[in-house]
C-alpha positions as CSV (number, residue, x, y, z in Angstrom):
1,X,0.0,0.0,0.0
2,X,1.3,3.3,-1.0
3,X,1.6,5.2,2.0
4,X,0.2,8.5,1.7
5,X,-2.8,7.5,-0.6
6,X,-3.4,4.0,0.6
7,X,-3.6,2.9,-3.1
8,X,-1.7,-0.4,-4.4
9,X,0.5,1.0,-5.9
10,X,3.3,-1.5,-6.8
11,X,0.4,-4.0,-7.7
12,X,-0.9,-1.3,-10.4
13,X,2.5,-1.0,-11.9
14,X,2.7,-4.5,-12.6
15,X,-0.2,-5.2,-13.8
16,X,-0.2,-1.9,-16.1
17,X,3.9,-3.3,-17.4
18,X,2.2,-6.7,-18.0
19,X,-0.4,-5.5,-19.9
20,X,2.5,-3.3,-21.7
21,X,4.0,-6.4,-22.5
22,X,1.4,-8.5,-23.4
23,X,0.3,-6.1,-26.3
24,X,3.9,-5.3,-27.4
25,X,3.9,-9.0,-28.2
26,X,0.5,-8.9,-30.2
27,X,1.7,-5.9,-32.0
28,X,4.5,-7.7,-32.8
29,X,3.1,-10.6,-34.1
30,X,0.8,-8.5,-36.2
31,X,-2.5,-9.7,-34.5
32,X,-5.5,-7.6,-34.5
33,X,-5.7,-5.9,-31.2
34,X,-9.3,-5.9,-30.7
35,X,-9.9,-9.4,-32.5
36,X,-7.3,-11.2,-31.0
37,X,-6.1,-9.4,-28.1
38,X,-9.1,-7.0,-26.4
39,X,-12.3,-9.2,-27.3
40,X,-10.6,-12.7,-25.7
41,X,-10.0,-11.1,-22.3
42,X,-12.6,-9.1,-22.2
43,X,-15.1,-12.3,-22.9
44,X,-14.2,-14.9,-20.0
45,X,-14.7,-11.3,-17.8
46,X,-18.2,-10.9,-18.7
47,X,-19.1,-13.9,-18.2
48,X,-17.2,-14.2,-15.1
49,X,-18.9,-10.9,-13.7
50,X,-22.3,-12.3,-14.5
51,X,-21.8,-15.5,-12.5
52,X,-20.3,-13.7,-9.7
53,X,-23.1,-11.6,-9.5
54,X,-25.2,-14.6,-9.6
55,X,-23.0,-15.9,-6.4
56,X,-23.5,-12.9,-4.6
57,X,-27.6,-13.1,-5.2
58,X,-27.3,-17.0,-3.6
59,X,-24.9,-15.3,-0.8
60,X,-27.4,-12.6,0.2
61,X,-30.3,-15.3,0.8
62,X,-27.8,-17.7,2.4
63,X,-26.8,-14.4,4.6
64,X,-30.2,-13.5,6.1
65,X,-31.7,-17.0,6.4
66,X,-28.8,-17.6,8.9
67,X,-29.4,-14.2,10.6
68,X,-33.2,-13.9,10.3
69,X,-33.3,-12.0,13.3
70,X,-32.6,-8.3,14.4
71,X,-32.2,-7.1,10.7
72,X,-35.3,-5.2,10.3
73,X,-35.2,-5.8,6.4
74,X,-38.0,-7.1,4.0
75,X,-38.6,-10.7,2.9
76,X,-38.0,-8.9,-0.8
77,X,-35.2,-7.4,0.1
78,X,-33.7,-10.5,2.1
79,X,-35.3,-13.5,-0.5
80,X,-37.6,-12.5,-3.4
81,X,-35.7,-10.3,-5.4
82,X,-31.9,-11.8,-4.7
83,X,-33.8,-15.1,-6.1
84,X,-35.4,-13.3,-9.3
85,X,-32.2,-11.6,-10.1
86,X,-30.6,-15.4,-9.7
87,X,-32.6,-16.3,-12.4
88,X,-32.1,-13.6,-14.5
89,X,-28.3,-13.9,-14.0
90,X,-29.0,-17.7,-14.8
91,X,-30.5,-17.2,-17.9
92,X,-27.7,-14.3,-19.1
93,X,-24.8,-16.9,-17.9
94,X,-26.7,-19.6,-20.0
95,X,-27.1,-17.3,-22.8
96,X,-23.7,-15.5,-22.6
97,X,-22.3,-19.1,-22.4
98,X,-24.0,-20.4,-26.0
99,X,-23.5,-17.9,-27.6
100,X,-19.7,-16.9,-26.5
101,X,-18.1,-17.2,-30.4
102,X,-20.3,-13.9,-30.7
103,X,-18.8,-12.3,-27.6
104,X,-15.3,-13.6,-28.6
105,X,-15.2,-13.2,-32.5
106,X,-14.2,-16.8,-32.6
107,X,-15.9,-20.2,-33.7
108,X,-12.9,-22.8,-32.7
109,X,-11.1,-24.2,-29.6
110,X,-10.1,-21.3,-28.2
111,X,-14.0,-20.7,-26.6
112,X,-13.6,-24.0,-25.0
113,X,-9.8,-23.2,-23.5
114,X,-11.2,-19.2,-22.5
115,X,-14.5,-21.2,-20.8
116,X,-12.6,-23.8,-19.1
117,X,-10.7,-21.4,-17.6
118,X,-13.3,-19.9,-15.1
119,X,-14.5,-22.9,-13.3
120,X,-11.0,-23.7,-12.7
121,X,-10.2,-19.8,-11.4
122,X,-12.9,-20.3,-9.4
123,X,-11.5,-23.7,-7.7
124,X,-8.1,-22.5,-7.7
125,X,-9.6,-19.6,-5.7
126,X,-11.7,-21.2,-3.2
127,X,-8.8,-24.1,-2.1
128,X,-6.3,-20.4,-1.6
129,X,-8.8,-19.2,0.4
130,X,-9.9,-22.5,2.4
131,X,-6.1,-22.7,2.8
132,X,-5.7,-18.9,4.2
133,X,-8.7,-19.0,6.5
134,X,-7.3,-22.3,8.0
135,X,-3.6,-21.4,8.3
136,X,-3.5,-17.7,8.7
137,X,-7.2,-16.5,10.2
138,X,-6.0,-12.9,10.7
139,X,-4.6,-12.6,7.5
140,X,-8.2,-14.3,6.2
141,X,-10.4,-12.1,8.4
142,X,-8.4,-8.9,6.9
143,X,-9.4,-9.9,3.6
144,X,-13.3,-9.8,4.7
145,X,-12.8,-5.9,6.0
146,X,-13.2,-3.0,4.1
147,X,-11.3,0.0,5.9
148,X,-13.4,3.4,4.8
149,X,-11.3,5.8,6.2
């Protein structure tokens, strides 16, 4: 963390010389940026947005039916509309997901390698974090705080 601003600072400049990188060596190769460089990242991160968002509709209901008491909020606000927009986000992850060579300007293996890749994010992600939150609880619980200052 930078220390005046509190920004990450060194984590920005790597990712910004990586993406520097990883673009020199499309322009290099004479690739279309936006074909074959800006359209296959950008598609697994749609998708992966919509299912996360998905996640967090299941996560709210999960939430309030463990803490049903003392919240004060509405069974539409705590149930009914987290599960409508689940269903809506089902149906755009179903649709996103058929119809991903139109998202990704491609018709070949490369859909299946850019789709296979978020499941296995997402498992790779929840064994580091069953991992953290069983060897290093402060460091875990940190991650679930949000400082406002």
């Amino acid at each position: 963390m930078h220390p005046r601003h509190g920004s990450p600072h060194v984590a920005s400049a790597v990712q910004a010389a990586a993406a520097v990188v990883v673009v020199l060596l499309f322009a290099l190769a004479g690739a279309d940026p936006y074909l074959g460089l800006f359209l296959l990242m950008v598609g697994p991160g749609i998708l992966a947005v919509i299912v996360l968002q998905a996640l967090c509709a299941v996560a709210i209901v999960v939430y309030f039916r463990r803490h049903a008491a003392g919240h004060g909020m509405s069974v539409w606000a705590t149930l009914a509309a987290p599960l409508a927009s689940l269903v809506g986000l089902g149906v755009a992850t179903w649709l996103v997901a058929i119809n991903f060579d139109l998202l990704s300007g491609r018709t070949d293996w490369v859909n299946v390698l850019l789709l296979a890749c978020l499941p296995v994010a997402f498992a790779v992600g929840v064994v580091v974090t069953t991992v953290l939150r069983r060897r290093d609880p402060a460091r875990y619980q940190a991650l679930t705080q949000t400082q406002i200052y």
